[in-house]
N, C-alpha and C positions, 0 to 999 in steps of 0.2 A: 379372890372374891371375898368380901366383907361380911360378917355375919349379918349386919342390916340387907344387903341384897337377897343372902341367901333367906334370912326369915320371909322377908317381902314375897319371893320366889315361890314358897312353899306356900303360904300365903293364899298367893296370887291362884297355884294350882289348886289347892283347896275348892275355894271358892268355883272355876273353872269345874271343877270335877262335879260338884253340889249342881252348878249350872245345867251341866249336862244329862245329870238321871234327873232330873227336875222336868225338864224340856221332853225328853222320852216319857216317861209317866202322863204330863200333862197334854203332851200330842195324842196319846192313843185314847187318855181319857173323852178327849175333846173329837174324836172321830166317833168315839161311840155312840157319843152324846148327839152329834152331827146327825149320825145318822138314824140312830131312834127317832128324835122329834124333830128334825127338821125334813130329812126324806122319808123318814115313815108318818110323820103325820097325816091322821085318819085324810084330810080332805085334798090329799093326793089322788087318793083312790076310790073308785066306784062303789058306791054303797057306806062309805066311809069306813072302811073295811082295809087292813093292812093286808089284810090276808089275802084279801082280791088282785080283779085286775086293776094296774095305775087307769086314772083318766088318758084321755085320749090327748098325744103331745104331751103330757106332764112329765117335767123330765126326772124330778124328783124321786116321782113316784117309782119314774123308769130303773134309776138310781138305786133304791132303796127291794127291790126285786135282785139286786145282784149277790144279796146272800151275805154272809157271816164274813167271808173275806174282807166287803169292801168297807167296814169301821179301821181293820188296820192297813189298807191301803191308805183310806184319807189321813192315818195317822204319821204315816212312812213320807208321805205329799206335807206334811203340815211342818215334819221335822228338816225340812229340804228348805221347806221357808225362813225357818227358823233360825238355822245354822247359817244358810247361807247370808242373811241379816248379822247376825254375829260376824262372823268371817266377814263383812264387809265391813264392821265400826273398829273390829279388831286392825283388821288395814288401813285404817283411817289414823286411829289414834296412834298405829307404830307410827303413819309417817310425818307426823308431829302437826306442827300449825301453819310454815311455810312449803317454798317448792324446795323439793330435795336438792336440785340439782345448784340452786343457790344457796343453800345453806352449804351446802360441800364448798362450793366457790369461796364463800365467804372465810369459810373454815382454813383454807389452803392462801387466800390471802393472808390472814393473818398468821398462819405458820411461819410464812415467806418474812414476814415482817416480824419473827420471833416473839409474837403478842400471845401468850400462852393462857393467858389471866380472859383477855376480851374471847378469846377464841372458847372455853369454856365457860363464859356466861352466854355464848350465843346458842350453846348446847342448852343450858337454863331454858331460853327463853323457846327455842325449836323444841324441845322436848320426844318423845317416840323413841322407838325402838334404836332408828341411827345415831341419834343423839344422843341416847346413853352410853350404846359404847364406844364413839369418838371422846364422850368425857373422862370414861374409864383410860382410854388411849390418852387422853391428851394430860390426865393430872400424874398416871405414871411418866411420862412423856417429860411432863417436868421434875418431877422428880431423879429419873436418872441424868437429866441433863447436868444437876451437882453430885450426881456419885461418881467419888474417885475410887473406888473398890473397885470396879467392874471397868474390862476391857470393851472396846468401841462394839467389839462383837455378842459380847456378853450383855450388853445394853439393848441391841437389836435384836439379841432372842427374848428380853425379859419381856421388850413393846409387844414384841410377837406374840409372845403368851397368854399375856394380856388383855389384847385384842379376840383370841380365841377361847379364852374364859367368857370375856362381856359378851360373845358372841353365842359361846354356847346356853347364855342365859335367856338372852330373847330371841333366837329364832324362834326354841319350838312354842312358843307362845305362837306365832304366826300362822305354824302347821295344825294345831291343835284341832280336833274336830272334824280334819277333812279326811280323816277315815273313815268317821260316819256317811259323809257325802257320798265316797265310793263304794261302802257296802251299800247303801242305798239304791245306787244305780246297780245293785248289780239283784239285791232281792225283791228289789219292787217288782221286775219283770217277774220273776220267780212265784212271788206271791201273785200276782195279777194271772198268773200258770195255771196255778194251784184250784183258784178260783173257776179259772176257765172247764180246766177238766170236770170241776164237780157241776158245772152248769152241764155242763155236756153230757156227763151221764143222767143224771134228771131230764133232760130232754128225750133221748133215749130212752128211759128209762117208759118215759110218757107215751113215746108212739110202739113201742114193745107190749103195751097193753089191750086187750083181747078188744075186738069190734075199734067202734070210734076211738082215734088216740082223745087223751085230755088234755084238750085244746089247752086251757090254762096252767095245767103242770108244763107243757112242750114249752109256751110263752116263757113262762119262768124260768124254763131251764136254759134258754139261749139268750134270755135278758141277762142271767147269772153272767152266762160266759162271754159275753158281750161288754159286760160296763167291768167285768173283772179285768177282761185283757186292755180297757181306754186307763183306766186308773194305774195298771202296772206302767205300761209305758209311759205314759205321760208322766207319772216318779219318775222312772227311772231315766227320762230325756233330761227332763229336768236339776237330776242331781249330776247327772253324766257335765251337762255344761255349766253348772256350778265348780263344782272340780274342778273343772278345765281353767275356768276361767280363773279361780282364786288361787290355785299351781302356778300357775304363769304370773301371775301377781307377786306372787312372792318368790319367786325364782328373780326375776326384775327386782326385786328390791334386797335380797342376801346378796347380789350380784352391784349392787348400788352401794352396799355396807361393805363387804371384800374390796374394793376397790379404793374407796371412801378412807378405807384402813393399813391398803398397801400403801397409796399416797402419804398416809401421815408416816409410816414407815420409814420413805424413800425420805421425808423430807429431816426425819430424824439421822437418817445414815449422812447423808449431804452433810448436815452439821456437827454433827457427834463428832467426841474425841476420844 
């Protein structure tokens, strides 16, 4: 691995790392905000009164009744968006500018035809995660094909190595982030819980008191636990098939790159001497 990769590397993580408490800060910011003035605004509510009951249908207002919880629901919802947006451009840009499975083609033609020069400018030009280390593979690739030191065997561990160095370089770029996705699915219900219960004691709380319950404490308390338990779930469905879906994404394409890499392998054993 090269010191320019490895700076890149670090680099690269850096920035990633800044990215992501940037994004957490600025989601929870942006829920609180959300729901100050945008569902607590006065003309939600009867008398223009946050303190009241919402207007009738206003879902806002219905919204902004769910209590202290629901700012960092909408923010756990916001970072679901967020990431899963990332994770989508980050899969874009590993899989370069054309279709993988022709540029592989392309790659393995000109293997076949010993073109080692054209085969690493098409890496240039496809660029992404595969293409970097088919180029890594392909300029070691030339290189040992003139080393007379090293036996035919010793050649096919060095490509190997190789291959699993450039490799261990940008997978986790790929995976990065989606352990947010899955704490997410798994606290958003949790928190939308939490919420729930304390709605529910306040309702309780309402009809436990002497003569007429208070009607508007009882409303609040089951509005709490109500928009508390929609907002957990809905996170947490939400991050659940994000996850799902950018796993599989990238399981299909390390499994695109391994292959991608045996092949250049096999086609270096065929030839080697």
């Amino acid at each position: 691995m090269s010191k320019k990769n490895s700076k890149g590397g670090s680099l690269g993580a850096a920035l990633q790392s800044t990215f992501t408490v940037l994004a957490i800060v600025l989601a929870f910011i942006t829920g609180f905000l959300v729901f100050k003035y945008i569902f607590g605004n006065p003309v939600n509510f009867e008398g223009n009164n946050p303190a009241g009951m919402p207007l009738q249908g206003n879902l806002l207002g219905t919204i902004y009744k769910g209590g202290v919880i629901v700012p960092a629901l909408i923010g756990l919802n916001l970072l679901v968006i967020i990431f899963s947006i990332e994770r989508g451009i980050t899969l874009v840009r590993a899989k370069g500018k054309g279709r993988i499975n022709v540029f592989v083609k392309t790659l393995q033609n000109f293997l076949d035809a010993d073109k080692i020069e054209d085969a690493v400018n098409a890496c240039d030009k496809q660029r992404g995660s595969l293409s970097n280390v088919m180029k890594a593979g392909l300029v070691r690739y030339r290189s040992l094909q003139h080393d007379s030191n090293l036996v035919k065997d010793q050649k096919i561990l060095a490509l190997q190595k190789e291959f699993e160095e450039a490799s261990a370089l940008e997978l986790p770029m790929l995976s990065r982030n989606l352990v947010i996705l899955s704490t997410i699915a798994s606290i958003s219900v949790l928190t939308g819980l939490m919420g729930t219960v304390l709605g529910m004691i306040k309702a309780f709380a309402a009809l436990a008191t002497a003569g007429s319950p208070d009607a508007l404490a009882l409303a609040t308390g089951i509005s709490e636990a109500l928009v508390n338990t929609a907002f957990g779930i809905f996170g947490s469905l939400m991050a659940i098939v994000a996850y799902n879906f950018f796993s599989t994404q990238i399981d299909n394409f390390t499994f695109k790159i391994d292959e991608a890499g045996f092949s250049l392998v096999q086609s270096f054993a065929a030839g080697a001497k």
